[in-house]
C-alpha positions in Angstrom: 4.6 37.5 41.5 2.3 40.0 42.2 0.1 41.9 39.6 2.6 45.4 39.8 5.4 43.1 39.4 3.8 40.7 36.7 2.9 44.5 34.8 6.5 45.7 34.9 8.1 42.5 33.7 5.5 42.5 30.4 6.5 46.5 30.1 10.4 45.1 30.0 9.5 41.7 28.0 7.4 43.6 25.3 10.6 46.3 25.3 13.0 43.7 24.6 11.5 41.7 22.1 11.2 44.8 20.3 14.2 46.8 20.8 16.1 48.3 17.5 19.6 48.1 17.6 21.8 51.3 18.1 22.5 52.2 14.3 26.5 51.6 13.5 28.8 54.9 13.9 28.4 56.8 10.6 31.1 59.9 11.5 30.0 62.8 9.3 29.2 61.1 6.3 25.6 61.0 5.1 25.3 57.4 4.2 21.9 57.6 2.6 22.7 60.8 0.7 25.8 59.0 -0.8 24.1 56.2 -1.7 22.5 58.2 -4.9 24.1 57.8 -8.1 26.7 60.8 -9.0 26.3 62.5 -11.7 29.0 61.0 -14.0 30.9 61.5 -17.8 32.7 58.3 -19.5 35.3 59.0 -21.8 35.7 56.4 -24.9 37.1 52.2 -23.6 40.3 51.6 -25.3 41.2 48.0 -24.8 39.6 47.1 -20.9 39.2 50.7 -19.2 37.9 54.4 -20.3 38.2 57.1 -17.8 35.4 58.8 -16.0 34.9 61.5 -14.0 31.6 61.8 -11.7 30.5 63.7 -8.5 32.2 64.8 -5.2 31.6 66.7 -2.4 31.4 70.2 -2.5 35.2 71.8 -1.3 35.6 75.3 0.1 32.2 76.0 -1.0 32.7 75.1 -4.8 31.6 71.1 -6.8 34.2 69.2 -7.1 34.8 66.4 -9.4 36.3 62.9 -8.9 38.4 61.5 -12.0 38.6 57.5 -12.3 39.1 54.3 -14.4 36.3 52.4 -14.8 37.3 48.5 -16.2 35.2 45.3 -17.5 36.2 42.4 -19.1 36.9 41.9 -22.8 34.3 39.1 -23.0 30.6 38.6 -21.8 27.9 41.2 -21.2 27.6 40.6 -17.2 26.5 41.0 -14.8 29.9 41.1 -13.0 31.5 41.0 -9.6 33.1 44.5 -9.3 35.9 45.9 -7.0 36.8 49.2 -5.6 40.2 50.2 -5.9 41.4 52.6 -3.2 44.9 53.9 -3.6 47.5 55.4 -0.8 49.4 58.0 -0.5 51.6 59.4 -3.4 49.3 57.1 -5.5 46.3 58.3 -8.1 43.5 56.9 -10.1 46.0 53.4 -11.5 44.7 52.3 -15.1 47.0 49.0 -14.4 44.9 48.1 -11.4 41.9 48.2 -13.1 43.0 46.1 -15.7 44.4 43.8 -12.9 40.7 42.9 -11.5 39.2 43.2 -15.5 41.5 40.4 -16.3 40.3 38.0 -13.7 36.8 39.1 -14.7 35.2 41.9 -12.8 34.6 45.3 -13.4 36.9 47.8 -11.5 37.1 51.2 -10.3 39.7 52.9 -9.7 39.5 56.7 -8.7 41.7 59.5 -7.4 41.5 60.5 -4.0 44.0 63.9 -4.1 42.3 66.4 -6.5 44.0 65.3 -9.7 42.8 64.3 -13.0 44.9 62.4 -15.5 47.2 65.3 -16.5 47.9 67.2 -13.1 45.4 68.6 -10.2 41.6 69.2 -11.8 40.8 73.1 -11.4 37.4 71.2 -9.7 39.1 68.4 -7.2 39.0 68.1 -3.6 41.5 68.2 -0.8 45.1 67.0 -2.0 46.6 64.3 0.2 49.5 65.5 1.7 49.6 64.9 5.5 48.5 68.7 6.5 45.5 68.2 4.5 45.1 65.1 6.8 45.5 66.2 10.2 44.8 70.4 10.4 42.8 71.3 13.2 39.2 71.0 12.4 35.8 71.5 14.2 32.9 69.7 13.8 31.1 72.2 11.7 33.7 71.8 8.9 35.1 68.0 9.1 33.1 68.1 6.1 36.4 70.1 4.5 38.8 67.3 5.7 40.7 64.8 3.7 39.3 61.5 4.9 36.0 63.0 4.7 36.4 63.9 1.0 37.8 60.5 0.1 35.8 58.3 1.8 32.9 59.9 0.4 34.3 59.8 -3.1 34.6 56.0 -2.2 31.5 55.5 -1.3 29.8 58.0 -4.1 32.2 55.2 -6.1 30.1 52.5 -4.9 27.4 54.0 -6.0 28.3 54.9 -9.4 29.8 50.7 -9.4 26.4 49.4 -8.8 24.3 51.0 -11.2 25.9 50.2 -14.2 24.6 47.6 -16.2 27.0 44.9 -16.6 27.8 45.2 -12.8 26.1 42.7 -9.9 25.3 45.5 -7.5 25.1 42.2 -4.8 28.6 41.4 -5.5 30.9 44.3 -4.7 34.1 44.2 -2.6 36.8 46.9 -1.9 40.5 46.9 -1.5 43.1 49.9 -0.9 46.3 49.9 -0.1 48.5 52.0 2.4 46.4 55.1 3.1 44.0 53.5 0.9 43.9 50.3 3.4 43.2 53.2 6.1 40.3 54.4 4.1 39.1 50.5 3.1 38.7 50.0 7.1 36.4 52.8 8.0 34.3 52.7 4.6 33.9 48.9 5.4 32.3 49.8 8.4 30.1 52.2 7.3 28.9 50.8 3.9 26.8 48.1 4.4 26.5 47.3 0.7 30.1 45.9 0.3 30.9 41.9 0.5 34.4 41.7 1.1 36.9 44.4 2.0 40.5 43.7 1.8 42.6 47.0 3.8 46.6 46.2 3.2 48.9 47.8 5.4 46.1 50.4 6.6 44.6 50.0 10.1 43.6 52.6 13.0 44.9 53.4 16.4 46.8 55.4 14.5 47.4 58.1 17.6 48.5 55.3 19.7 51.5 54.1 17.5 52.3 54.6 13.8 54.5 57.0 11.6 52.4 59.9 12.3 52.9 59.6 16.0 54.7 63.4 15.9 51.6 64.8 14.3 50.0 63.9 17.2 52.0 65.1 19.3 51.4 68.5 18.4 48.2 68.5 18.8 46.1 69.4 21.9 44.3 67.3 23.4 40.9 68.3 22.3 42.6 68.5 17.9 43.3 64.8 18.9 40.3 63.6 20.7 38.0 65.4 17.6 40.7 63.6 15.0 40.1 60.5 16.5 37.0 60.5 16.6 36.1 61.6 13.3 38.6 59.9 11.1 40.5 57.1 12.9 39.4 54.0 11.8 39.0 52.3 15.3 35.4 54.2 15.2 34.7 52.4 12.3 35.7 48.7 12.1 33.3 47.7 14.7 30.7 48.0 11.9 32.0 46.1 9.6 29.5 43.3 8.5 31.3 41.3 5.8 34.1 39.0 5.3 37.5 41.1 5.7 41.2 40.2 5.1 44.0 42.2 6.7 47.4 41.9 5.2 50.5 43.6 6.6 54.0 43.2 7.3 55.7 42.5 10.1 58.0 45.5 10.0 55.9 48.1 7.9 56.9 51.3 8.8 53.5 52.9 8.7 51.2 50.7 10.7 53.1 48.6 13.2 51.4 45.3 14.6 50.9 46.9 18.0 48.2 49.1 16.5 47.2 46.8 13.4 46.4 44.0 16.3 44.0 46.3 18.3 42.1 47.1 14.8 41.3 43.9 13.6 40.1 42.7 16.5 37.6 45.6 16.4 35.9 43.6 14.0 33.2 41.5 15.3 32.5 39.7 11.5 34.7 36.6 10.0 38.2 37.7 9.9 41.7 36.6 8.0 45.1 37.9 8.4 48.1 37.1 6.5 51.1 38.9 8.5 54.5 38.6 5.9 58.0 38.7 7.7 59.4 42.2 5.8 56.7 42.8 3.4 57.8 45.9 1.2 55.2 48.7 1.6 53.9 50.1 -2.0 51.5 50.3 -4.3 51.9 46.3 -4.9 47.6 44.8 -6.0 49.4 41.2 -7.1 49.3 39.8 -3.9 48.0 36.3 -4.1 46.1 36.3 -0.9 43.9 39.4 -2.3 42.9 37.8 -5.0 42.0 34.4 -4.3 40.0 35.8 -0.6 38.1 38.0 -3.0 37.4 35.5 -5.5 36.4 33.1 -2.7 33.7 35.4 -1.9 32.6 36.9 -5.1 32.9 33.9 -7.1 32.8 31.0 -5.3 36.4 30.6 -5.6 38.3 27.9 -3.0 38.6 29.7 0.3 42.5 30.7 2.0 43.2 27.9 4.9 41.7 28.4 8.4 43.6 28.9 11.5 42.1 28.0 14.7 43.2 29.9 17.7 46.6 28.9 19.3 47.2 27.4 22.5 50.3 26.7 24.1 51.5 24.9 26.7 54.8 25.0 28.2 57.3 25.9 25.5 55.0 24.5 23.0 52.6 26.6 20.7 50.2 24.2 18.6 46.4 25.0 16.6 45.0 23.1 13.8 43.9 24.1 10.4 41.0 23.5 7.7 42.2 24.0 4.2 40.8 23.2 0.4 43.9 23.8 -1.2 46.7 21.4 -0.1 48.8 23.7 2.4 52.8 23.0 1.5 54.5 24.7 4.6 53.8 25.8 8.2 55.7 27.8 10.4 56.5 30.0 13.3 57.4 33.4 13.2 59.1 34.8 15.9 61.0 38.1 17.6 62.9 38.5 20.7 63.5 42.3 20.3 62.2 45.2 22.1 61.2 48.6 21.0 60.6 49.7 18.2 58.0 47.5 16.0 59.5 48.5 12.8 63.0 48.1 13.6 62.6 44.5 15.5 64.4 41.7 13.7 62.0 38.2 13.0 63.0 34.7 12.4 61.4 32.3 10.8 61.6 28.3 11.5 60.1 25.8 10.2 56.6 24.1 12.5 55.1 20.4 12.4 52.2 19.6 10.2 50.4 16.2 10.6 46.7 15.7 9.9 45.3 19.0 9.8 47.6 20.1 13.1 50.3 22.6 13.2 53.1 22.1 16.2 56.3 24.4 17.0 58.9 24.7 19.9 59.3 28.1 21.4 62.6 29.8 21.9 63.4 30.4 25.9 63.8 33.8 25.0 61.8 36.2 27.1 60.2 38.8 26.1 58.6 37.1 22.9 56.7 37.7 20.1 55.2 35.0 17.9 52.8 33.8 15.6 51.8 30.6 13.1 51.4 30.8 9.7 50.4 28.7 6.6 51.0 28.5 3.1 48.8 26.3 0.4 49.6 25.5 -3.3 48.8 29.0 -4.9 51.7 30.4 -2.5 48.5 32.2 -0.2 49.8 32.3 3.2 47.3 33.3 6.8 48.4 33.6 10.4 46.9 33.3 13.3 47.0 36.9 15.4 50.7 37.7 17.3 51.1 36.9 20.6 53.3 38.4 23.2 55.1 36.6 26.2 56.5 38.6 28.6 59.8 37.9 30.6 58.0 36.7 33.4 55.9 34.2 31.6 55.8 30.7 32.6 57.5 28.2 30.4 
């Protein structure tokens, strides 16, 4: 090599050992800025919870405030794992859900995300959440008066107000949210680096590609849908996600169908688990096993859900193995010959073979097919491995 040669490879050696990474995809929220601590009022506990109301984002030129209920335990002084409780549409700040996460001791937040306060809409709230509020046309000067932007930064400001409190770990903080909340759970994940686990149900991104809002889209010009897209859908977002994450959907949820839910969690490049239920109702349901005990498992050092490894099949056989702490009771395969329509598709379930850690099911002939394997262990927490499709010309 000669010395011009030798000169440039120490330029390029010296520039690689001390390249910076690209810094995740932030939208237009102001991380750092909503990292401060609100401004904030608590209201006097009865029993678990009081109700606070701190800081938003300015609205149409005016403050705004955010009202919430804040939880603990009854007993101890702390500090305490604490979760984030993001609610969906039609939903507000839910005292029960607080008290939910209280009881299996952390302390909760759970705040309102559509301008109202605990008698009706605050004269000071943001953006209600109705879908026009959601997708208007917007340009980049004012995404800063959009929905999503006012509620993920009341979520994150949330965070904030979470960790400096006292009795609260500020290490130990997770998130869940559920329907619209699960939406917002997915792109605050990846843009809050503080949180340790995030748990979106139902929620999920691609939502221009297929979900209930498809005729909004369509509406749309090209350019409103691009700029939505990239702003507020969370497939900008989940690549950045840098801590454990659990999704958990149903198969037929009318919402967020598996098509587009499948191309969001594998955004994620961090550990993933997904629990997939054959005809889970969609609501503002937080006593889902499988949230729980994931959260616990990393907040508290709680037994972990089972592990599937990836499928393989061969022929019209389907197999993978599994790692589990908790004795897993059932296995099985999940399964859909129908076309169309992901909501309206009708599943089957049969039971699979379980021996020694290894999961084994037959396939239907049918072609086209759509399958997956799931498991269940002792607290009745069920995971699945990720849907696969075969088409008709598939080998069998």
């Amino acid at each position: 090599m000669n010395r011009f040669a030798s000169t440039i490879f120490l330029i390029l050696l010296i520039g690689c050992s001390t390249f910076n990474p690209r810094p995740k995809f932030a939208g237009p929220w102001d991380v750092t800025a909503l990292r401060a601590v609100p401004a904030a009022k608590f209201g006097p506990r009865t029993n678990l919870v009081q109700e606070v109301y701190y800081e938003g984002e300015p609205f149409e030129g005016k403050p705004t405030r955010i009202y919430a209920y804040y939880a603990r335990p009854a007993q101890g002084s702390g500090p305490f794992p604490a979760m984030l409780l993001v609610h969906g549409g039609g939903g507000k700040a839910f005292r029960e859900w607080a008290e939910h996460w209280a009881q299996r001791g952390y302390v909760a937040l759970a705040m309102d995300l559509a301008g109202q306060g605990p008698d009706g809409r605050l004269p000071d709230g943001g953006p209600d959440q109705n879908d026009e509020s959601k997708f208007c046309d917007f340009t980049e000067a004012d995404a800063n008066q959009m929905w999503t932007y006012h509620a993920v930064a009341a979520v994150l400001r949330g965070h904030s107000l979470l960790a400096a409190q006292p009795e609260v770990d500020r290490n130990r903080i997770g998130i869940t949210g559920i329907s619209w909340g699960g939406y917002l759970t997915c792109i605050v994940a990846g843009i809050d680096d503080r949180l340790k686990v995030a748990v979106p149900v139902y929620g999920c991104g691609f939502l221009n590609d297929n979900s209930v809002w498809l005729p909004r889209f369509e509406k749309m010009s090209e350019s409103q849908r691009n700029r939505w897209v990239e702003f507020f859908d969370p497939s900008r977002y989940l690549s950045g996600v840098n801590c454990p994450i659990l999704f958990l959907n149903g198969s037929n949820d009318f919402a967020y169908p598996l098509d587009s839910y499948q191309k969001s969690y594998w955004q994620v490049k961090n550990s993933l688990t997904l629990s997939v239920k054959i005809r889970l109702p969609h609501g503002h349901i937080w006593t889902f096993p499988e949230v729980d005990c994931f959260v616990e498992s990393i907040l508290k050092s709680g037994e972990p859900l089972p592990v599937l490894k990836p499928i393989k099949i061969t022929g019209d056989v389907v197999r993978t193995s599994f790692a589990s702490k908790v004795p897993v009771t059932k296995a099985e395969l999940n399964y859909t010959s129908d076309v169309g329509e992901w909501q309206k598709r009708l599943w089957k379930t049969v039971p699979a073979e379980m021996l020694n850690g290894k999961i084994t099911a037959q396939l239907p002939h049918d072609r086209p097919l759509v399958f997956y394997l799931s498991v269940t262990d002792q607290r009745d927490v069920a995971v699945s491995t990720p849907h696969v499709e075969l088409s008709t010309s598939s080998a069998r």
